[in-house]
C-alpha positions in Angstrom: -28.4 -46.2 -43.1 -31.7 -47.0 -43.2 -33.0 -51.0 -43.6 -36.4 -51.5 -44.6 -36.3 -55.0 -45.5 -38.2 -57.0 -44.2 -36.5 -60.1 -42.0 -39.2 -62.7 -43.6 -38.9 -66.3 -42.3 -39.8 -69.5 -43.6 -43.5 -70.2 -43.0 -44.2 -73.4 -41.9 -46.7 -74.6 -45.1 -43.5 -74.2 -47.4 -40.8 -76.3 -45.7 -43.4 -78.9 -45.2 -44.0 -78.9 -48.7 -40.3 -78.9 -50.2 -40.0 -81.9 -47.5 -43.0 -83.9 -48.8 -41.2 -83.4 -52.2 -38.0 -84.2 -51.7 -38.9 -87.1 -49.6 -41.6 -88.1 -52.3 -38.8 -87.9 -55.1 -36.6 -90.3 -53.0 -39.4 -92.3 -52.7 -40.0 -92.7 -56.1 -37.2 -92.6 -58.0 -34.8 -94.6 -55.4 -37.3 -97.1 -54.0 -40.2 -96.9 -57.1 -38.0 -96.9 -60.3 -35.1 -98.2 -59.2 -33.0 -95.6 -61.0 -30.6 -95.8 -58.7 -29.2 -98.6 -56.6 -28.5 -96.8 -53.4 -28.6 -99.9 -51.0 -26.0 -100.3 -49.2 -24.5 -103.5 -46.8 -22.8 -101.9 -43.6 -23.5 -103.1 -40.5 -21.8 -100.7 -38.6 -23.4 -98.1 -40.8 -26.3 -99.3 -39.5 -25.8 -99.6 -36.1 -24.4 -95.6 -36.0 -27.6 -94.5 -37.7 -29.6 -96.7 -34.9 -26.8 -94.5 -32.4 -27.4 -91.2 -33.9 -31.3 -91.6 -33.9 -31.4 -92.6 -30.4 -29.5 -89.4 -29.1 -31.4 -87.5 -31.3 -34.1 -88.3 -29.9 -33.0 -88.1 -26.1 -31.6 -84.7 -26.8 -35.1 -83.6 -28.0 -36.8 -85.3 -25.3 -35.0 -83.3 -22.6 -35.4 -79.9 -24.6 -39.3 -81.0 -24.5 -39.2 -81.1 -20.8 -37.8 -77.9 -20.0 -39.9 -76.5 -22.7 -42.5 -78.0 -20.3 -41.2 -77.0 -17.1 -41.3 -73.3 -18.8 -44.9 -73.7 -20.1 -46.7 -76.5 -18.4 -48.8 -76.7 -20.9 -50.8 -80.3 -22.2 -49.3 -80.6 -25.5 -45.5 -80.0 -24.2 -46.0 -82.8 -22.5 -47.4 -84.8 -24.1 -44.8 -84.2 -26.9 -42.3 -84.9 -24.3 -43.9 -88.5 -23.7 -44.6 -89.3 -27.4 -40.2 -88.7 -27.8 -38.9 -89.8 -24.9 -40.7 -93.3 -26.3 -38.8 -92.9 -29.7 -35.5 -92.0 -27.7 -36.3 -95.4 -25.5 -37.5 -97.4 -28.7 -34.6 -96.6 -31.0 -31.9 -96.7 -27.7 -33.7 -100.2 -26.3 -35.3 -102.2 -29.4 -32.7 -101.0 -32.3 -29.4 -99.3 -31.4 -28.7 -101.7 -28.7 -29.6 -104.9 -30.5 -27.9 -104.5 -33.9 -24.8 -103.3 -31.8 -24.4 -106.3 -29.6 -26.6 -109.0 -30.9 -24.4 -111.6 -32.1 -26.6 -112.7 -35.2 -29.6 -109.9 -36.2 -32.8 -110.7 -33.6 -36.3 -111.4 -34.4 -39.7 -111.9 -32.1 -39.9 -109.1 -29.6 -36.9 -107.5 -31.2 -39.2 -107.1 -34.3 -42.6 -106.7 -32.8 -40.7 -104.2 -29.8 -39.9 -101.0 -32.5 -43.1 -101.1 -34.4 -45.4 -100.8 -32.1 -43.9 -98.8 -29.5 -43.3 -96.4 -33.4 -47.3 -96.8 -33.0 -47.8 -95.3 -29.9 -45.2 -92.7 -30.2 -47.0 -91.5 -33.6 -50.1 -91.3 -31.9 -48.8 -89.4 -29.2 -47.0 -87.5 -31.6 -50.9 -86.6 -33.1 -52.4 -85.9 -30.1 -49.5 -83.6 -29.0 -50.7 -81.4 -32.3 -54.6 -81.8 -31.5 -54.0 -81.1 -27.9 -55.0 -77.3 -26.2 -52.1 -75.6 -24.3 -54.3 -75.4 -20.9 -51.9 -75.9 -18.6 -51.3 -79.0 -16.3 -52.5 -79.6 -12.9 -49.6 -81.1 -10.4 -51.9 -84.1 -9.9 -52.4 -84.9 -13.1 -48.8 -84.1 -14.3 -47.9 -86.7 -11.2 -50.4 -89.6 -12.1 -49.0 -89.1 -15.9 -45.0 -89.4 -14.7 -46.0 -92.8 -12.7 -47.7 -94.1 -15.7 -44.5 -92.5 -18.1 -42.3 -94.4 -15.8 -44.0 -97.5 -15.9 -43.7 -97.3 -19.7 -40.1 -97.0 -19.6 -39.5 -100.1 -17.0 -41.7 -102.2 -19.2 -39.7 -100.8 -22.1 -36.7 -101.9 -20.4 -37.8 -105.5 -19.8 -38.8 -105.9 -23.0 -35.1 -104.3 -24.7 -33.6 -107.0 -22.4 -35.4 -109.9 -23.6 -34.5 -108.5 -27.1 -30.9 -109.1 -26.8 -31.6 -112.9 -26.0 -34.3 -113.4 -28.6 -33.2 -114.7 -31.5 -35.8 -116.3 -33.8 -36.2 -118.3 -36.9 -36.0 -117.2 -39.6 -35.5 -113.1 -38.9 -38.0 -110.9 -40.6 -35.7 -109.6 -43.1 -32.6 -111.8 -43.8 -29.5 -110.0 -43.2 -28.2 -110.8 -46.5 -31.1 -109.9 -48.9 -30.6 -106.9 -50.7 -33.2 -103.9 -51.5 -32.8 -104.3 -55.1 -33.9 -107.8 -55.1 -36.7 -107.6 -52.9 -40.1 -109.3 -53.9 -42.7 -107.4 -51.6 -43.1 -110.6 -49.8 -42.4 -111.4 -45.8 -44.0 -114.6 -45.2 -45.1 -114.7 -41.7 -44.7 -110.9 -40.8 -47.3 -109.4 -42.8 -49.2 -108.1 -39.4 -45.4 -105.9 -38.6 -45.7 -104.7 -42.1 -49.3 -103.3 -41.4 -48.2 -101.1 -38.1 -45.2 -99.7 -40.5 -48.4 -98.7 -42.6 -50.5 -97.8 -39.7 -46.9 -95.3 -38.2 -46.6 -94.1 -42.1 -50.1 -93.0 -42.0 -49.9 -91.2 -38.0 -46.6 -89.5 -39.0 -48.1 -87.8 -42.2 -51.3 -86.9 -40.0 -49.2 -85.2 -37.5 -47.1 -83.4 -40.2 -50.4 -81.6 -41.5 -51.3 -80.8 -37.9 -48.4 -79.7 -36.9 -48.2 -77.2 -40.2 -50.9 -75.9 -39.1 -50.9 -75.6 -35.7 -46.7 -73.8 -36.7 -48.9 -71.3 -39.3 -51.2 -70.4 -36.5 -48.7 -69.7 -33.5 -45.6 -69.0 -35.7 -43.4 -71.8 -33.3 -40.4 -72.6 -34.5 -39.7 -76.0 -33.7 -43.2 -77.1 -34.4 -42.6 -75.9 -38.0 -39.0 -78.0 -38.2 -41.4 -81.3 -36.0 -44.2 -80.6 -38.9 -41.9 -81.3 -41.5 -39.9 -83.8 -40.2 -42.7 -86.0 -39.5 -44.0 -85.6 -43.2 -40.5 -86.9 -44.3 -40.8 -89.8 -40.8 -43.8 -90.5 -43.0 -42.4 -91.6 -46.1 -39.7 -93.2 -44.3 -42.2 -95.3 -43.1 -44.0 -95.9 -46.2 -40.9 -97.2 -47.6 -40.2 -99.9 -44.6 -43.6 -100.9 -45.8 -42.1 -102.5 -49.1 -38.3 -102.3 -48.3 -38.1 -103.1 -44.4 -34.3 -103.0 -43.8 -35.2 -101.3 -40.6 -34.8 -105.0 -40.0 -31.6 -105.7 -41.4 -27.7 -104.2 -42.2 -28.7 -102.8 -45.5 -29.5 -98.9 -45.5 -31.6 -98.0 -48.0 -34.1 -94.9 -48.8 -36.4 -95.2 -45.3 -33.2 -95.3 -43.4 -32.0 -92.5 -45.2 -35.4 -90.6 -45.1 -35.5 -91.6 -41.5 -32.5 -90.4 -40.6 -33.0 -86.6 -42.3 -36.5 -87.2 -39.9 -34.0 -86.5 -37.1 -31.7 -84.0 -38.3 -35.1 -82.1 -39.4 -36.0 -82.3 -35.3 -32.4 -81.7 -34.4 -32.3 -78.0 -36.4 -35.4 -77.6 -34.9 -34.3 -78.1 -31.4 -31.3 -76.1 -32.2 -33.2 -73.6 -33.3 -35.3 -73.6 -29.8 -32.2 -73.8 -28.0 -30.9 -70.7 -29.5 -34.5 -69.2 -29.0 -34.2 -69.6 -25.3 -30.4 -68.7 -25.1 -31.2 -65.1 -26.8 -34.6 -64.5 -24.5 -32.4 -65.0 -21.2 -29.6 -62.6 -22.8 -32.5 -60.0 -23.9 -33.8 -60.6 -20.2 -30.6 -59.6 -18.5 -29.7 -56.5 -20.8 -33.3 -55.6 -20.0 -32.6 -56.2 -16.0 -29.5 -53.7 -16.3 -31.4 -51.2 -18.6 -34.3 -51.1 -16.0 -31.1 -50.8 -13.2 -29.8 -48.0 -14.9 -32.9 -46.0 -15.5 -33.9 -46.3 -11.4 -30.2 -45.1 -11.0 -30.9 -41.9 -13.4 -34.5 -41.5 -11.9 -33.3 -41.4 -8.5 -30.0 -39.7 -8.8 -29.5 -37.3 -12.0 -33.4 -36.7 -12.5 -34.3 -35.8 -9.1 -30.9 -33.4 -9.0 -32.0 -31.8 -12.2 -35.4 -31.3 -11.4 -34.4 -29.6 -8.1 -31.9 -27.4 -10.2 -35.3 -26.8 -12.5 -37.6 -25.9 -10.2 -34.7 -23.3 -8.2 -33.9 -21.8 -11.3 -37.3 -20.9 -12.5 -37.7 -19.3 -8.9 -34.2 -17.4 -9.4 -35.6 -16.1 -12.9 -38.9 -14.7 -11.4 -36.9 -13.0 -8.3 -34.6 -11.7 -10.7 -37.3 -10.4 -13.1 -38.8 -8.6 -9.9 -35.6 -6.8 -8.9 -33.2 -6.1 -11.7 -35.7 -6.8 -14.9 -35.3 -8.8 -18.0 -31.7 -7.5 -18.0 -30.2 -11.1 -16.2 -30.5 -13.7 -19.2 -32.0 -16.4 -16.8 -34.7 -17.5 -18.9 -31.2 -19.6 -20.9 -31.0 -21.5 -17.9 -34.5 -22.5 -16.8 -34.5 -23.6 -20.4 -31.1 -25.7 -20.4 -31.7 -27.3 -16.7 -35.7 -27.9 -18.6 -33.7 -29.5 -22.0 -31.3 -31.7 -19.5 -34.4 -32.8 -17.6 -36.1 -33.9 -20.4 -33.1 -35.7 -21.4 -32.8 -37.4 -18.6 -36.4 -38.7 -18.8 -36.1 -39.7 -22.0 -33.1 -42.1 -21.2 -35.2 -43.1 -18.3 -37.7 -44.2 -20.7 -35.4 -45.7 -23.4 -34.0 -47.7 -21.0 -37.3 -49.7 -19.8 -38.9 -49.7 -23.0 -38.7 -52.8 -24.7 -35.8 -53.5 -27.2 -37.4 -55.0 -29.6 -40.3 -52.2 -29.6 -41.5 -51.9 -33.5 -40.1 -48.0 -34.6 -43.8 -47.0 -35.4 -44.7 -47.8 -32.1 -41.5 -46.2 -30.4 -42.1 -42.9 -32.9 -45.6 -42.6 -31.6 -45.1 -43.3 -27.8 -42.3 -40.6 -28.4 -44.5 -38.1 -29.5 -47.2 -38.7 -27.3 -45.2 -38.5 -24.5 -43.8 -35.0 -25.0 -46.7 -34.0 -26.1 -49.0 -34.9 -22.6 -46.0 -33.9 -20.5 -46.0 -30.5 -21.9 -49.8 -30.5 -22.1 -50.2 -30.2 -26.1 -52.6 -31.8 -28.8 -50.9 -34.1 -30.5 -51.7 -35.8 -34.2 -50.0 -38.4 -35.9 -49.9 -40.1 -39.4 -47.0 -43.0 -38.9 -46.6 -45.4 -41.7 -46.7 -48.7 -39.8 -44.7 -50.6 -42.8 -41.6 -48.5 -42.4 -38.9 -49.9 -40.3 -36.0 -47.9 -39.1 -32.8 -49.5 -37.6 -29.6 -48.5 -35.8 -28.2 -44.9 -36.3 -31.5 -43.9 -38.5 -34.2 -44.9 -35.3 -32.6 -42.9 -33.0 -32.1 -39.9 -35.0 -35.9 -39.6 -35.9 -36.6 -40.1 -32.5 -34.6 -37.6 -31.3 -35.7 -35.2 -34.1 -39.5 -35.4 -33.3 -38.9 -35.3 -29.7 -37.2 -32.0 -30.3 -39.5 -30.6 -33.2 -42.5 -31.1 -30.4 -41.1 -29.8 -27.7 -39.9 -26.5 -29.4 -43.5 -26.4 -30.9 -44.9 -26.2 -27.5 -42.7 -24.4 -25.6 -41.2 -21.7 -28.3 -44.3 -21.6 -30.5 -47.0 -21.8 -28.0 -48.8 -24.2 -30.4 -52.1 -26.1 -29.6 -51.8 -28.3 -32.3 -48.9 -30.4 -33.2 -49.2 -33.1 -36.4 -46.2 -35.9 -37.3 -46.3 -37.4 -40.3 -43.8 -40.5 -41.5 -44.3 -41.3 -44.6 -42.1 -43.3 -47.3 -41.7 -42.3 -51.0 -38.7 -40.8 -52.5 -36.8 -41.5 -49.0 -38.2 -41.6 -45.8 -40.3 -38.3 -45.3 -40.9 -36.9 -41.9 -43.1 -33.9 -41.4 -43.7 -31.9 -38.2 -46.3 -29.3 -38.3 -47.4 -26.8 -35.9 -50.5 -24.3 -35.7 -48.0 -21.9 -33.0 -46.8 -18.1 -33.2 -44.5 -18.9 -35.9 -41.0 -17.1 -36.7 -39.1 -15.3 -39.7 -35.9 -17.8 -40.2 -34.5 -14.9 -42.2 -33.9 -12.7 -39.0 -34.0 -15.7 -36.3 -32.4 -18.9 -37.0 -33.5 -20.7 -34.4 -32.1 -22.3 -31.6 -29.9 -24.7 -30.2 -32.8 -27.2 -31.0 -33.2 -26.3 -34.5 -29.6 -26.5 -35.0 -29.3 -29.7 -33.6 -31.8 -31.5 -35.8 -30.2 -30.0 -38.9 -26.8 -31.2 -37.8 -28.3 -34.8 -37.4 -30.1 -35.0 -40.3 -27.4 -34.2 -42.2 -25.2 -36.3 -40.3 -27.2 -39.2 -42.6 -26.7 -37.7 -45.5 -30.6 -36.2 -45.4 -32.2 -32.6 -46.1 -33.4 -30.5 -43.0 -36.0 -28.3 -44.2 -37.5 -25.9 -42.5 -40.6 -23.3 -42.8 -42.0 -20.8 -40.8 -43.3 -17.1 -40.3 -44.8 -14.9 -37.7 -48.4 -15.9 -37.0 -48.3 -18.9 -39.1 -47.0 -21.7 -37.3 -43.9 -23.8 -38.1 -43.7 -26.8 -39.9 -40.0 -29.1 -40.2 -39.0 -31.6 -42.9 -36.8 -34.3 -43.0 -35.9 -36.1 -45.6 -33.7 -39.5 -45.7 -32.2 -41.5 -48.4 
C-alpha cells in the first residue's frame, strides 16, 4: 500500500521547551513551594549518581572524538574538550571523593567541581558559537598538549581532594533541603560560579536550539536541551547546594536527567553512524552488482541486440516481412533496457526521494530513446515499498511504448494526488484503436500491475490521436 505520511521528527525548539518546563516545574514546586519534600539522605545514592554522571560523560566524550576524527571540524572539538572536563570533573572532584573520603571533603574538593563546571560551560558555549571550518594538524596538536596538561593538573588537584578535609564543609552532611536557610557563611564566592555555570548552561541551551534548527543534528537537539535542564540544575545548587553533601534533592535530580538527556542523544548518534556504515555497505554491493550486470548480462544483450536487428534487415531483403523478426529485435531491446534499468537502480541512492526517482526515470528513457519529455510530479507525494516500484516500472514502460510504438515527439507525466494517487501519461504519437488492437505485452503488463494494487488501468487511444494511460491508486 501506499504511505504518504510524513515521518516528522521532533524539532529541536520543542523539546527544549518541554525541558525548560518540566525542569522549571521541578524547580518551582519541589525546591520553590516546598509542596513536596523530595530530599532524600543516601550516601550511596549519592555516590552512584556521582558514578553514573562520570561515565556519562566519558561515554559522550569518546563519541565526541570520533565524531571529530570523522569531521575535523572546530566545534567537535571543542565540544570534545568542554566534556571530557565534565567526565574528569565529576570522575576526579565528585565520584571519587564521596566514594572513598572517609568524612565528606571541603577546600579544593569544593572549589575543584565549580570551577572546572565554569570552564566546561564556557566551552560548552563556544562549542555552539564556533564555525565548522575544519582543523589544521598543528593546531589540533598544540590544543591536545594543552588538553593534556588540563587533565594532569586535573589529576593533581583530584588527589589533593581526597586528603583535604576542611572545617567546617560547605554543606554539612546532615542538614537537610527542607531546612535550609539560604545561608553558607564563608562560601558565598562557590555559590556565585554555581550562578555564573546556571547562567552558561542556559546560554548554551539557546545556542544550541538554534544552531540543531539550522542543521537538523540530532544530538545537538538532545545537548540543547539537556543543557537547558543542566541549567536549572544549577540554579537550584544556588539555594539548595547538596552537590556538596549526601542529600539528593531537585538539582541532583535535574542534574542527573542533564545526562540521560546527552546519553539518548549520544545513543541516538551512535545508531546514526551504525545505519550510515550498513547503508554504505548495501550501497558497495549494489554498485558490485550493477558493474557485474554492466559488464556481463548488458554487454551479452546488447551484442544479441545489435545481431538481431542485422538478422531482421537480411531477412527483410531475402524472404520479406514473412520471418516475424521484428518480435525479437524488440524482446532482446525490452531485456536490454531491463538490464539498464537494474544497472541504474542499483547505483542510485536508496534513500532517493520518489519524485526525484519518477523524474530521473522518465528522463532517462526518454534521452536514451531520443524523445521530448514533460513532467508535472507532485513533490509532496511519497510512495514506498511495493507502490514505488510499480509506478516506476509503469512510466518507464508507458514512455518507452510511446516512443517506440507511437512514434511520439512529445511525451507528458503527470503525478498528482486527489482521490488516490493519479498518474497520467500522455502522448502526441500515431495512436491506436484498443477495440481491434489491444496492445502489447507492455500494455498488458502495466494493467496487470496496477491492478495487482488494487488500482484502475485506464487506457485511451485512436489512430492519429496519440495515446494517453491512467493509473489510478487507492
Amino acid at each position: 500500500m501506499r504511505d504518504t505520511r510524513e515521518k516528522e521528527k521532533l524539532r529541536p525548539i520543542y523539546l527544549s521547551f518541554a525541558s525548560a518546563v518540566l525542569a522549571g516545574a521541578a524547580t518551582v514546586f519541589v525546591s520553590g513551594l516546598v509542596l513536596v519534600d523530595a530530599a532524600y539522605n543516601s550516601p550511596s545514592l549519592h555516590v552512584s549518581l556521582e558514578t553514573a554522571a562520570a561515565i556519562i560523560a566519558i561515554v559522550a566524550a569518546l563519541l565526541l572524538h570520533g565524531r571529530f576524527t570523522q569531521s575535523h571540524a572546530h566545534n567537535d572539538l571543542v565540544l570534545f574538550y568542554a566534556f571530557a572536563l565534565f567526565a574528569v570533573s565529576n570522575f576526579a572532584f565528585s565520584a571519587l571523593p564521596a566514594a572513598f573520603a572517609r568524612s565528606y571533603p571541603d577546600g579544593v574538593a569544593t572549589w575543584a567541581p565549580a570551577v572546572a563546571s565554569v570552564v566546561a560551560a564556557t566551552l560548552l558555549c563556544a562549542s555552539a558559537r564556533i564555525d565548522n571550518a575544519p582543523v589544521t594538524a598543528a593546531r589540533r596538536h598544540l590544543l591536545d598538549r594543552a588538553a593534556a596538561a588540563v587533565i594532569l593538573v586535573a589529576v593533581v588537584a583530584a588527589s589533593v581532594c581526597l586528603t583535604s578535609f576542611g572545617d567546617p564543609p560547605s554543606a554539612s552532611p546532615r542538614f537537610s533541603p527542607g531546612e535550609w536557610t539560604f545561608d553558607i557563611v564563608g562560601h558565598h564566592p562557590v555559590l556565585v560560579l554555581q550562578g555564573l555555570v546556571s547562567a552558561l548552561f542556559f546560554t548554551a541551551g539557546v545556542l544550541f536550539t538554534k544552531r540543531a534548527e539550522e542543521t537538523s543534528d540530532e544530538l545537538l537537539k538532545w545537548l540543547a536541551a539537556g543543557s537547558i535542564v543542566a541549567g536549572f540544575a544549577r540554579f537550584n545548587y544556588f539555594f539548595f547546594p547538596t552537590l556538596y553533601s549526601n542529600w539528593i534533592y531537585t538539582g541532583d535530580v535535574l542534574r542527573l536527567a542533564f545526562y540521560l538527556l546527552l546519553f539518548v542523544g549520544a545513543a541516538r548518534e551512535v545508531a546514526k553512524y551504525q545505519n550510515r556504515a550498513a547503508q554504505a555497505a548495501v550501497l558497495e554491493e549494489r554498485r558490485r552488482m550493477a558493474r557485474d550486470l554492466h559488464d556481463g548480462l548488458t554487454q551479452e544483450l546488447a551484442y544479441i541486440s545489435a545481431q538481431t536487428k542485422r538478422l531482421a534487415a537480411l531477412t527483410s531483403e531475402i524472404v520479406g516481412d514473412e520471418v516475424p523478426v521484428d518480435h525479437l529485435v524488440t524482446a532482446a531491446e525490452r531485456a536490454l533496457d531491463e538490464s539498464r534499468r537494474a544497472i541504474a537502480a542499483l547505483t542510485k541512492p536508496i534513500d532517493l526521494p520518489f519524485h526525484l526517482a519518477l523524474t530521473q526515470e522518465a528522463e532517462e528513457v526518454a534521452a536514451r530513446i531520443g524523445v521530448e519529455v514533460r513532467l508535472d510530479i507532485d513533490e509532496t507525494i511519497e510512495a514506498e515499498g511495493q507502490t514505488r516500484e510499480t509506478l516506476l516500472r509503469i512510466v518507464r514502460e508507458a514512455v518507452t511504448n510511446a516512443a517506440r510504438h507511437g512514434e511520439a515527439g512529445q511525451i507528458s507525466v503527470r503525478l498528482s494526488n486527489g482521490r488516490g494517487l493519479h498518474l497520467e501519461v500522455k502522448d502526441d504519437g500515431k495512436g491506436f484503436d484498443p477495440i481491434d488492437k489491444r496492445g502489447g505485452f507492455g500494455l498488458e503488463s502495466m494493467r496487470e500491475r496496477a491492478t495487482a494494487l488494487g488500482g484502475e488501468f485506464r487506457l485511451a487511444s485512436s489512430p492519429g490521436h496519440g495515446t494517453e494511460i491512467q493509473v489510478v491508486l487507492p
